[in-house]
Backbone as ProteinMPNN parsed JSONL, in Angstrom:
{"seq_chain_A": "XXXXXXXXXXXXXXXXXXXXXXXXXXXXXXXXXXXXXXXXXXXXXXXXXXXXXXXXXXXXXXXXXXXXXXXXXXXXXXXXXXXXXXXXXXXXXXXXXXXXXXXXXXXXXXXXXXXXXXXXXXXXXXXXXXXXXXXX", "coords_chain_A": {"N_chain_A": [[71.59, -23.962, 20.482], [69.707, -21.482, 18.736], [69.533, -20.693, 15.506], [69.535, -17.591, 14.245], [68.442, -16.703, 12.022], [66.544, -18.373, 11.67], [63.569, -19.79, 11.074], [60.327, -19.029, 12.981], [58.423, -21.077, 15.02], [54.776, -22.246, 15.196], [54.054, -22.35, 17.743], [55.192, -20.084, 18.91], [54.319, -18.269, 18.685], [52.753, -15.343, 19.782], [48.638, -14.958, 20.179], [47.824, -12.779, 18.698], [50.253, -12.239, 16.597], [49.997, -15.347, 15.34], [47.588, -14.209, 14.034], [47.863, -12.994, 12.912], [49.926, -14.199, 11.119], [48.234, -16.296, 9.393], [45.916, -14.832, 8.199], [47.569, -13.255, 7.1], [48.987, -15.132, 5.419], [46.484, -16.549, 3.679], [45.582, -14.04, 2.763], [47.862, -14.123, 0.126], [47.313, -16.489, -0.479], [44.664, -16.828, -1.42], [45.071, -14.198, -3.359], [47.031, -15.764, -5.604], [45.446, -17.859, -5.835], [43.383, -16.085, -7.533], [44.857, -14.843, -9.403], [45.324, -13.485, -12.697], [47.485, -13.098, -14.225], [50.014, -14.503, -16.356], [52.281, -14.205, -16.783], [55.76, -15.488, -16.12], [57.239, -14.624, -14.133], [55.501, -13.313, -12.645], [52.675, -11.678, -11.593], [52.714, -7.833, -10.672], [51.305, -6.797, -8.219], [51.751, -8.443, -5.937], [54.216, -9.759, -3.918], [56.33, -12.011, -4.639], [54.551, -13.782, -6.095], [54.591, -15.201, -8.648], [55.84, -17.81, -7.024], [53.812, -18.264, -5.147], [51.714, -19.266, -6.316], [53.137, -21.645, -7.639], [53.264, -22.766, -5.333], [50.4, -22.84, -4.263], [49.007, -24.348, -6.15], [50.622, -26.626, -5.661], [49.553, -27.249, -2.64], [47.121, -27.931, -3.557], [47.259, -30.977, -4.03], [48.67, -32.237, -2.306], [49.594, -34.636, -0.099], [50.769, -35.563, 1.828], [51.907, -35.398, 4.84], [53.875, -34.889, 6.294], [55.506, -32.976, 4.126], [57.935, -31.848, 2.977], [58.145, -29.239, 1.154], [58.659, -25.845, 1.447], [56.144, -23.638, 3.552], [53.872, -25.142, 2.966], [52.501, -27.321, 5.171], [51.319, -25.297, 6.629], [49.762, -23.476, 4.832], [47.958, -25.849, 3.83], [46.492, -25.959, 5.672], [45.434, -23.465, 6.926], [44.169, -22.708, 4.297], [42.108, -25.051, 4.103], [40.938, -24.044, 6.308], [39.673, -21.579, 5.223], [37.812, -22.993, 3.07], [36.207, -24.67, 4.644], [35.246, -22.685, 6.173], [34.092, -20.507, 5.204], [32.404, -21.739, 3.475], [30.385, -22.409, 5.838], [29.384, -20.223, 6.34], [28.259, -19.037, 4.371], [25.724, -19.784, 4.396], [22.275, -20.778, 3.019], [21.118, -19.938, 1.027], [22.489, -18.986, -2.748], [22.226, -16.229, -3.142], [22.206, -14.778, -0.531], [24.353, -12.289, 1.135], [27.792, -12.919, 2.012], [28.782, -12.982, 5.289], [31.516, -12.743, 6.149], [32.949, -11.357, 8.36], [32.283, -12.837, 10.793], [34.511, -14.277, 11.195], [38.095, -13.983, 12.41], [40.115, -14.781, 10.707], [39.677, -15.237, 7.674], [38.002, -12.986, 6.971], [40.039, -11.53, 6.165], [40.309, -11.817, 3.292], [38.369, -10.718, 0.439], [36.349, -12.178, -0.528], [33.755, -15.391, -0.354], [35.12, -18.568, 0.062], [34.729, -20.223, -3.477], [33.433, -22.826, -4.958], [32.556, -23.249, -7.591], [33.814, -21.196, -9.144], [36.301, -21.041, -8.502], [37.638, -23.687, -7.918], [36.693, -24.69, -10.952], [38.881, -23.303, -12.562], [41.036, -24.229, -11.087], [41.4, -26.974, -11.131], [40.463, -27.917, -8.011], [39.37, -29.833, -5.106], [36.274, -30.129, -4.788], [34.499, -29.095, -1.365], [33.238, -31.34, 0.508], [29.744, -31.189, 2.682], [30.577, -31.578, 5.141], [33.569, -31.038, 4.803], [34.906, -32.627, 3.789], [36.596, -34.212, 1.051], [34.839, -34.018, -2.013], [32.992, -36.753, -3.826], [33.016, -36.775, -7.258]], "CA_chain_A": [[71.318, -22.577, 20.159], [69.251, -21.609, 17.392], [70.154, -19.347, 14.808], [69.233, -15.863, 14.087], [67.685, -16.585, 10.508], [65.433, -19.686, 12.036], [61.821, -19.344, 11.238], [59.558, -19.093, 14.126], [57.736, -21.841, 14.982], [53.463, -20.817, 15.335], [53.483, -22.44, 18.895], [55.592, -19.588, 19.958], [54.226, -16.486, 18.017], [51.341, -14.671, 20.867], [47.899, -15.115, 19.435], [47.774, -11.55, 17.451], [51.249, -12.624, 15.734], [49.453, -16.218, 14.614], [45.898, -14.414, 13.357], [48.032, -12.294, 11.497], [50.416, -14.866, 9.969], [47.25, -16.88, 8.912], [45.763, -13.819, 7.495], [48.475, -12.706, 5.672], [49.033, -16.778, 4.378], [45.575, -16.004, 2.828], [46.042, -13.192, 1.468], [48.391, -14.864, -0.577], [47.063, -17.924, -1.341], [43.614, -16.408, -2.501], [45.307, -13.705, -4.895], [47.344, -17.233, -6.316], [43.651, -18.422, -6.668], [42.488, -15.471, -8.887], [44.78, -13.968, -10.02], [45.149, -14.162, -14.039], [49.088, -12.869, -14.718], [50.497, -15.186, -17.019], [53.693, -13.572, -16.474], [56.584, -16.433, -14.864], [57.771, -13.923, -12.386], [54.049, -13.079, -11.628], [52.277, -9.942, -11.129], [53.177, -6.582, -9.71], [50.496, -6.41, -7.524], [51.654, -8.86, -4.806], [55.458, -9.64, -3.748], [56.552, -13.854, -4.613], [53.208, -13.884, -7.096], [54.566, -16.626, -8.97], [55.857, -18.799, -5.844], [52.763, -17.902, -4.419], [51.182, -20.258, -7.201], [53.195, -22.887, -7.445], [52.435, -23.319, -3.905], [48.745, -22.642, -4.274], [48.626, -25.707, -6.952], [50.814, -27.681, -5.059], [48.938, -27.365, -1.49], [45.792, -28.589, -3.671], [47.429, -31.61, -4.479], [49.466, -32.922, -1.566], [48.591, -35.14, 1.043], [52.01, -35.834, 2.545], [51.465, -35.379, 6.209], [55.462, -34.5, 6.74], [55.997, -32.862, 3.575], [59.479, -31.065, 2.899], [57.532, -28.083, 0.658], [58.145, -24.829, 2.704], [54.984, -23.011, 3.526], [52.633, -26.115, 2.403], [51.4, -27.587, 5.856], [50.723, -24.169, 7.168], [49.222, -23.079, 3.636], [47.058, -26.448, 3.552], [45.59, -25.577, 7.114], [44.681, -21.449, 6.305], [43.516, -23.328, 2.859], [41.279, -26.162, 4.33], [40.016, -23.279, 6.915], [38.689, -20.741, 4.674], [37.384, -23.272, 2.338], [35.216, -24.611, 5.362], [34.778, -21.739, 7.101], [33.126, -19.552, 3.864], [30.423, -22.598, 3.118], [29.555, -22.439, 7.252], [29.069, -18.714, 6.81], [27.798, -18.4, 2.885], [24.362, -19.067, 4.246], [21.357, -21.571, 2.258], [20.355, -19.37, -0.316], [23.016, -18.582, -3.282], [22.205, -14.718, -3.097], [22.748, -14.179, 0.571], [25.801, -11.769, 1.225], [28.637, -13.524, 2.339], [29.514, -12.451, 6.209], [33.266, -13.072, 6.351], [33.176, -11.21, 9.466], [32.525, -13.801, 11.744], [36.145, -15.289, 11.533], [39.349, -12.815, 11.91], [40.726, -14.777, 9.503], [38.837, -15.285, 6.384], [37.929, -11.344, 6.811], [41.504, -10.526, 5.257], [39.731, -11.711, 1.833], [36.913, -10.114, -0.031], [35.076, -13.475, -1.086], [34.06, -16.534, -0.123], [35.452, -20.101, -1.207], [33.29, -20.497, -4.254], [33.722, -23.724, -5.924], [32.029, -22.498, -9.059], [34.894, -20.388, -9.937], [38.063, -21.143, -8.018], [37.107, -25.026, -8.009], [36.875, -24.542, -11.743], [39.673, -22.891, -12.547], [42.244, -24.54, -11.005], [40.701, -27.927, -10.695], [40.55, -28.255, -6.928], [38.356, -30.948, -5.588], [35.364, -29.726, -3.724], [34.636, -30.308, -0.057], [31.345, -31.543, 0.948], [29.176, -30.202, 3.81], [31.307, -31.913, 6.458], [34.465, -30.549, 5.219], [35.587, -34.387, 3.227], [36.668, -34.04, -0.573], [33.562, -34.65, -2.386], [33.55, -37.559, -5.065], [31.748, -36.617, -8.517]], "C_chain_A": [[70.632, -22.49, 18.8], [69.398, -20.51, 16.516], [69.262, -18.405, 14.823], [67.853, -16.059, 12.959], [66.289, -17.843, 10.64], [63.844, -19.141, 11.69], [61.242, -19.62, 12.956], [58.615, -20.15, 14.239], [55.88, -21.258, 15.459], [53.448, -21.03, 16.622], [54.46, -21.674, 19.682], [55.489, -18.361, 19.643], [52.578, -16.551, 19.03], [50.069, -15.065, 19.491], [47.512, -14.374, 18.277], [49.115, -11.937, 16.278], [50.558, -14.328, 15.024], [48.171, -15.509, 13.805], [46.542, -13.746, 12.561], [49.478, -12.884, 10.491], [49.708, -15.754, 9.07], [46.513, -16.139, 7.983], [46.162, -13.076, 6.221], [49.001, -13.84, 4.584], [47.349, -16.829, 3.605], [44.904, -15.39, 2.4], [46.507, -13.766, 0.257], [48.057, -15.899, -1.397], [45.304, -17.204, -1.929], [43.92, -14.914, -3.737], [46.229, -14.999, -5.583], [46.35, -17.367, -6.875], [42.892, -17.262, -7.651], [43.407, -14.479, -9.41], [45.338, -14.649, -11.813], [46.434, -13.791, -14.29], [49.419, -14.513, -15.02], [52.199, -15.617, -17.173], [54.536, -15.013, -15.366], [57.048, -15.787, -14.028], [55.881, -13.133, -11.886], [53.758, -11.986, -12.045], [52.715, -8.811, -10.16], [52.721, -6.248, -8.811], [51.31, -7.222, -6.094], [53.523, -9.776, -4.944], [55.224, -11.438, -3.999], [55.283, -14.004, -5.143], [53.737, -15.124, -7.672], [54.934, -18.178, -7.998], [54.832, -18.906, -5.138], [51.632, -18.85, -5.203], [51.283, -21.612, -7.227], [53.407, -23.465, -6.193], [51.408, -23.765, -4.133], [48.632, -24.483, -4.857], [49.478, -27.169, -6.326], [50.155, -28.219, -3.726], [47.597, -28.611, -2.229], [45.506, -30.162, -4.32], [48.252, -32.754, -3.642], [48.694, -33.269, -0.701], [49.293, -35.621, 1.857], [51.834, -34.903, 3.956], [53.025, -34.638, 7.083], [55.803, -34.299, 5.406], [56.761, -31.896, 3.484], [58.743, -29.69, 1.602], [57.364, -27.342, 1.397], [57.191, -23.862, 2.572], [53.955, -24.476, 3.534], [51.969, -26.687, 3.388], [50.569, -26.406, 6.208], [49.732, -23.747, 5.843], [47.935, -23.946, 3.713], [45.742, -25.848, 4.501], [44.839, -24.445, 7.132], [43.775, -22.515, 4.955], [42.037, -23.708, 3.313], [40.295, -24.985, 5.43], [39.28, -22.431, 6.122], [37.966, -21.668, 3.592], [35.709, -23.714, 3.369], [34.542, -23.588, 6.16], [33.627, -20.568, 6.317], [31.771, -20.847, 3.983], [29.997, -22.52, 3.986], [28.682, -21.005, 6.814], [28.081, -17.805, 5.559], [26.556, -18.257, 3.243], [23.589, -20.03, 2.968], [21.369, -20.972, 0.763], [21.842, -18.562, -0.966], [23.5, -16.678, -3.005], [22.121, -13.964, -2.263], [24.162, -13.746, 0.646], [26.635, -13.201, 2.342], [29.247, -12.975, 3.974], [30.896, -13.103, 6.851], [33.226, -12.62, 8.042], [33.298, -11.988, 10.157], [33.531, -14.149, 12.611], [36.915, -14.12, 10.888], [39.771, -13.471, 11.165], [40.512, -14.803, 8.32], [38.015, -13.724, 6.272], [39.035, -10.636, 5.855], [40.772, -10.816, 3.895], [38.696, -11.417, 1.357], [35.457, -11.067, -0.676], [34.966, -14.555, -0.742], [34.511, -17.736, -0.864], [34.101, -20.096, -2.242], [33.713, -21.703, -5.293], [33.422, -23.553, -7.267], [33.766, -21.854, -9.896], [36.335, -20.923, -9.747], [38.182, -22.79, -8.407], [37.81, -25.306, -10.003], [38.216, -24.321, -12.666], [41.164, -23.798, -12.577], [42.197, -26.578, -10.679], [40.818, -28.663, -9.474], [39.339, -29.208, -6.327], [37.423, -30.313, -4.364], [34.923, -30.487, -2.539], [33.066, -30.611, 0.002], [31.211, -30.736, 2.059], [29.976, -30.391, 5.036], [32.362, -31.886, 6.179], [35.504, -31.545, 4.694], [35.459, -33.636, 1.728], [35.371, -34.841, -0.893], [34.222, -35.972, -3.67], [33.064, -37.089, -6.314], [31.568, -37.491, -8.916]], "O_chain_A": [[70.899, -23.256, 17.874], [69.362, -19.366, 16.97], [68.214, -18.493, 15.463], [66.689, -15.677, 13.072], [65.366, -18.045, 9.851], [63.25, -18.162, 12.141], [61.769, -20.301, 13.837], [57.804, -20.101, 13.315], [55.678, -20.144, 15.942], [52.884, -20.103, 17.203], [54.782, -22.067, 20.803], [56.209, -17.447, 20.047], [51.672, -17.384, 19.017], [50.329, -15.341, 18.32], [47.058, -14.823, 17.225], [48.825, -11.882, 15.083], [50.801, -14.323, 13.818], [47.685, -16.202, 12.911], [46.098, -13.68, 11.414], [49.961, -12.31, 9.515], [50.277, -16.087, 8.031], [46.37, -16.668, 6.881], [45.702, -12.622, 5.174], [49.318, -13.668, 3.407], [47.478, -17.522, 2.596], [43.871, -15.649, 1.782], [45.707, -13.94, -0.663], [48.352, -16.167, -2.562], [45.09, -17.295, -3.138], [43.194, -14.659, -4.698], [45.635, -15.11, -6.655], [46.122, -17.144, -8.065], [41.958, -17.552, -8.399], [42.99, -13.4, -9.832], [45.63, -15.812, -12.092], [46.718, -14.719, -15.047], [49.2, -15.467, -14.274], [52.91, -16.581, -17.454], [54.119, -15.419, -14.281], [57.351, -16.361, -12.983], [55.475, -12.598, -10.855], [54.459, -11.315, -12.803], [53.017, -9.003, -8.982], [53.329, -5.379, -8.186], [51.453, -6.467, -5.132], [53.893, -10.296, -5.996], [54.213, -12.044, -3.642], [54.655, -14.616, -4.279], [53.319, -16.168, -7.171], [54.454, -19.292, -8.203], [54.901, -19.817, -4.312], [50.628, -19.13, -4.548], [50.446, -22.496, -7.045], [53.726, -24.648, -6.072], [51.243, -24.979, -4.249], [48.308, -25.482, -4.214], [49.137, -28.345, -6.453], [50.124, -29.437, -3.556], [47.233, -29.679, -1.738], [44.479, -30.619, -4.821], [48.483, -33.881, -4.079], [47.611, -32.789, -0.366], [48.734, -36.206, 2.785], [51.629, -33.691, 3.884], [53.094, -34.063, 8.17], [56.468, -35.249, 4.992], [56.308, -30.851, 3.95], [59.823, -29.22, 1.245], [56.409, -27.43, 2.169], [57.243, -23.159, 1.563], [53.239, -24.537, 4.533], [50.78, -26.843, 3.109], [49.341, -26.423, 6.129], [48.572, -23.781, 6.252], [46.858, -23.349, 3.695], [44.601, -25.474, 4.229], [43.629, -24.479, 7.352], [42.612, -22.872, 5.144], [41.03, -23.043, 3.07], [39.066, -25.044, 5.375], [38.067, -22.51, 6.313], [37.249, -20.895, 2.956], [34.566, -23.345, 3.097], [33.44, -23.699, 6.698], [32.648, -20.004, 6.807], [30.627, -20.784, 4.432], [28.783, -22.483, 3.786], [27.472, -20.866, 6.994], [27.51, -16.715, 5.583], [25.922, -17.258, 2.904], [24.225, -20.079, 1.916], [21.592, -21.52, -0.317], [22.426, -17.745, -0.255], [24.577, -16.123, -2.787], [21.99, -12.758, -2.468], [25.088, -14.497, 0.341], [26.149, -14.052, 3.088], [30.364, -12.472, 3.853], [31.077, -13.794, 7.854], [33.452, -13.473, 8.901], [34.471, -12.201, 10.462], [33.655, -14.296, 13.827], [36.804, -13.522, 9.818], [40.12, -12.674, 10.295], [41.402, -14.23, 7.692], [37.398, -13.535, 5.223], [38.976, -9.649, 5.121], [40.626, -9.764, 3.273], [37.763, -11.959, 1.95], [34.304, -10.838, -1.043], [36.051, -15.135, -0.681], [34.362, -17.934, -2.07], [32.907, -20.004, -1.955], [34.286, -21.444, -6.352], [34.317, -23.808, -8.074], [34.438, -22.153, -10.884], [37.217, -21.152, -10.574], [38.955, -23.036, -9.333], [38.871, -25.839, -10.329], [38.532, -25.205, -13.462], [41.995, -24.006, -13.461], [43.037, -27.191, -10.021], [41.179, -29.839, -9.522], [38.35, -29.351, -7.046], [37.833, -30.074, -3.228], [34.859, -31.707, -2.388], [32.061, -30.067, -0.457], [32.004, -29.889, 2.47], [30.067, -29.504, 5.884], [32.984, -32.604, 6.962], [36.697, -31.463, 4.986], [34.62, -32.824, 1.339], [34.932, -35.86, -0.36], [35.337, -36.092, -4.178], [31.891, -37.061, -5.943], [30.725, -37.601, -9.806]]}, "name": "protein", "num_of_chains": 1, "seq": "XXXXXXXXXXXXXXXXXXXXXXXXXXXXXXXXXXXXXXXXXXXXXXXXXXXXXXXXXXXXXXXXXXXXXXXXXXXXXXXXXXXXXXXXXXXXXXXXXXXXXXXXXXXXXXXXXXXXXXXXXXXXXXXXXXXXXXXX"}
């Protein structure tokens, strides 16, 4: 029997209940990525703001395949998708708009992956064109 309080596993949430736990997992993880509160309990703007971080920085750092960090495979996976899924969609030329649309999920956020900034920032390691950590 499984308890009451059990998380749900995703291979048994309908497809509208997965696009919108993916959705709402980055949400999350891209205000982590910008937002600037300094604050150890976080910002007011978004509920678990500081857990919502030291996730963020831990996802961009693990590579443990079965790791015991809750949220972090699911986090990597939303992660590793909008990071590839923005450069498919950014388009050749710098100063083409960004059509998020495309993909219901990378729509929940207002920008694409931009290594420039977020990259920067938090020193995450950029992917190449096929989606592989680049080397510098």
């Amino acid at each position: 029997m499984v308890p009451k309080h059990a998380k749900t596993m995703a291979s048994d949430l309908s497809e509208d209940e997965q696009l919108h736990r993916n959705r709402s997992k980055l949400q999350t993880l891209f205000h982590a990525a910008t937002c600037s509160c300094e604050s150890v309990t976080g910002c007011s703007e978004v509920a678990h703001c500081s857990a919502a971080k030291r996730l963020f920085n831990h996802i961009n750092v693990c590579t443990t395949s079965d790791c015991n960090v809750p949220g972090c495979k699911h986090s990597r996976s939303v992660w590793k998708h909008y990071r590839k899924c923005s450069s498919a969609t950014r388009g050749t030329n710098e100063d083409e708009k960004y059509t998020s649309n495309s993909c219901q999920i990378c729509s929940a956020v207002p920008f694409p992956y931009d290594p420039k900034s977020l990259c920067s920032r938090f020193r995450i390691p950029v992917l190449s064109s096929e989606g592989e950590t680049a080397t510098s």
